[in-house]
N, C-alpha and C positions, 0 to 999 in steps of 0.2 A: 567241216565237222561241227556240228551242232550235239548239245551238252544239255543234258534234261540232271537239274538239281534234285535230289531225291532224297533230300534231309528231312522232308516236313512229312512223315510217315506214324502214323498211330499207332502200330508195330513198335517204334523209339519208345522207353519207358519214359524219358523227358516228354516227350512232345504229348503222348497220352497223357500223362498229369496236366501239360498247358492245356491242351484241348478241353479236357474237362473242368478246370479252374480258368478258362477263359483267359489263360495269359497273353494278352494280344500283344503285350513287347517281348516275348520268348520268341513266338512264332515270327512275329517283324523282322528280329534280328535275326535271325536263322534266315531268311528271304531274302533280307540285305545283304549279308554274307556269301550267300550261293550268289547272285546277282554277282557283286565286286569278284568274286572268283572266277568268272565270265561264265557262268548259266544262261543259255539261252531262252529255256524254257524250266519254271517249274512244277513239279511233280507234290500235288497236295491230297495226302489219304489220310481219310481220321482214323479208320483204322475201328471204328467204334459199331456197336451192335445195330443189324438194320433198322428197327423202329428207331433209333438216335441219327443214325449217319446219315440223312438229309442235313437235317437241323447242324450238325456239327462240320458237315462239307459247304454245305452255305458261311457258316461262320468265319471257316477257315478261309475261304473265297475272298468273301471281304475284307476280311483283316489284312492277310497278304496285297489285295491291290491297293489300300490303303499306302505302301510305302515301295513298291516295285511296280514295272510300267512292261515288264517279260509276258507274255502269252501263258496259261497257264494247262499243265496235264492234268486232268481231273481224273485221277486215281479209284478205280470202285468197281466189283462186279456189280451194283446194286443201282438199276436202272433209276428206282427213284431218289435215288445220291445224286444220281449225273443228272438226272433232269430237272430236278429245283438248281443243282451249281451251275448250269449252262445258264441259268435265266440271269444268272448274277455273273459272269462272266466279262470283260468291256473288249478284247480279243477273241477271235475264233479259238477255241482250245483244241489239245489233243487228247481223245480219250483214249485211257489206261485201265482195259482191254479188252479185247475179243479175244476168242478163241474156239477153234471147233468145239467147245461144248455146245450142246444144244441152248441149255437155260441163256449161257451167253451171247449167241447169234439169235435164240429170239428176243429177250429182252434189250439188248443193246446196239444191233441192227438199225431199227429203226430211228432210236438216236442219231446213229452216225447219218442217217439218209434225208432225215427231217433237218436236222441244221446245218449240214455242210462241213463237222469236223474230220480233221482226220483222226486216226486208230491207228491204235498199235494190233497187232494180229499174233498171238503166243502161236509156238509150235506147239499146243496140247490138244489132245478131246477129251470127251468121256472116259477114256482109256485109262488117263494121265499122259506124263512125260513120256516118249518113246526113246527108247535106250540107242536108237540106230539113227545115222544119219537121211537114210533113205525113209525110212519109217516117220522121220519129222517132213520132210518133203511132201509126204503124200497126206499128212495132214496140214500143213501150208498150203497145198493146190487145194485143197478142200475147200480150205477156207477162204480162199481168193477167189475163188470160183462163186461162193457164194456173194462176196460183198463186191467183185464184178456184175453180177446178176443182176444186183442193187444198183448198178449203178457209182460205185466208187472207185475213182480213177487212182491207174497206179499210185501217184504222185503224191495222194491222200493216206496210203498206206503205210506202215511202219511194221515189219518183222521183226518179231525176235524169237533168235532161232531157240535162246535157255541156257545160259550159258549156266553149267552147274558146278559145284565146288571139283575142286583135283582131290581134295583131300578123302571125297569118300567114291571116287570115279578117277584115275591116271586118263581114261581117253576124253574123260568131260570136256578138255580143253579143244581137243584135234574133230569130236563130233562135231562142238559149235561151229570153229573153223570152217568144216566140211560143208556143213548146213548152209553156213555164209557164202563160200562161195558157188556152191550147187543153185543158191536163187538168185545171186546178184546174177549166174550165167541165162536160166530161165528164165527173168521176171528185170532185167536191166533197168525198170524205171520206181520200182520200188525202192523206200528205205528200208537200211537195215540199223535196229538198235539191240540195245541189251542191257543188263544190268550185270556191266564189265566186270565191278567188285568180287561179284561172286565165287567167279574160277578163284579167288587166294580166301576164301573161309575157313577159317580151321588152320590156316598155316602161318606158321613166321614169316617176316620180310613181306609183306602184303605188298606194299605201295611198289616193291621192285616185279612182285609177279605183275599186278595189275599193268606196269608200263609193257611189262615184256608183252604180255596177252593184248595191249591195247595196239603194239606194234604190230603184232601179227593181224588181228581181226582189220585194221584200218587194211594192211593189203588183203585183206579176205573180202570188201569190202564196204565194212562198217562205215556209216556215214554220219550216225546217229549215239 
């Protein structure tokens, strides 16, 4: 099981003020932190407007390898965010994301095929979110179909099926689930990840749904 740290997010109202006050021992220790908590890998979004978010995802690049030695997600729909942070990079990263949208398979595409990272691959398109297990499937084939095309081997990919809160969806939990195992059965050498937290938003007792939902996805299964 591999564990992507997804504290250092420009979305955080803390981390947005450090980002833009440049607080490079906020961001350190939050990195240290996920690191000692056994993060694998972390997940760095500035979260900030696109004429800034180069300049502020370079930044964060830096600063974070400055005191951690983990691989890092470069977090961004915005091609030239990912493409000045790869250049600063000292590990292969994982970009954070593709998705059948158009604007993101053409602009981010070629990223993943010119340096050799792996991707995560959303279950969405143009559409948005698909309410049905089956409906995310066929936008998943879609989308592997494409970065297949490309040239990107299972093993490079990472799914996530969307795991969305219970609190404004009861099946949000049993779709992802379904999602999870309908591609581990299809696609056996692919990853699959997700941003676990989600399914307990909105509700009390978090940290016990989160275990309970992380039990079930691991035998669904989540790798990632």
């Amino acid at each position: 099981m591999q564990i992507i740290g997804e504290k250092i997010n420009g979305t955080r109202a803390q981390v947005k003020r450090a980002v833009s006050e440049r607080d490079a021992a906020f961001i350190q220790l939050l990195a240290q932190r996920q690191v000692e908590a056994g993060a694998h890998w972390l997940d760095v979004n500035a979260g900030t407007p696109p004429e800034r978010e180069p300049d502020d995802l370079v930044w964060l690049v830096q600063t974070v390898q400055e005191v951690i030695d983990v691989p890092l997600c470069l977090d961004s729909a915005n091609p030239r965010a990912l493409a000045a942070a790869i250049k600063q990079v000292r590990q292969t990263p994982l970009i954070n994301s593709i998705s059948g949208e158009r604007t993101r398979l053409d602009g981010i595409l070629p990223l993943v095929c010119e340096t050799g990272c792996a991707v995560i691959a959303l279950a969405m398109d143009d559409k948005g979110i698909p309410s049905s297990m089956e409906d995310r499937l066929t936008v998943i084939r879609r989308v592997l179909d494409e970065l297949h095309r490309a040239g990107v081997s299972d093993d490079r990919i990472y799914v996530d099926p969307l795991v969305m809160a219970l609190a404004t969806n009861t099946e949000s939990g049993c779709i992802a689930l379904d999602t999870m195992r309908a591609v581990r059965a299809e696609f056996p050498d692919v990853h699959l990840t997700s941003g676990l937290s989600n399914v307990s938003f909105g509700l009390p007792a978090r940290t016990l749904i989160n275990q309970a939902f992380l039990t079930l996805a691991l035998a669904a299964g989540l790798d990632t």
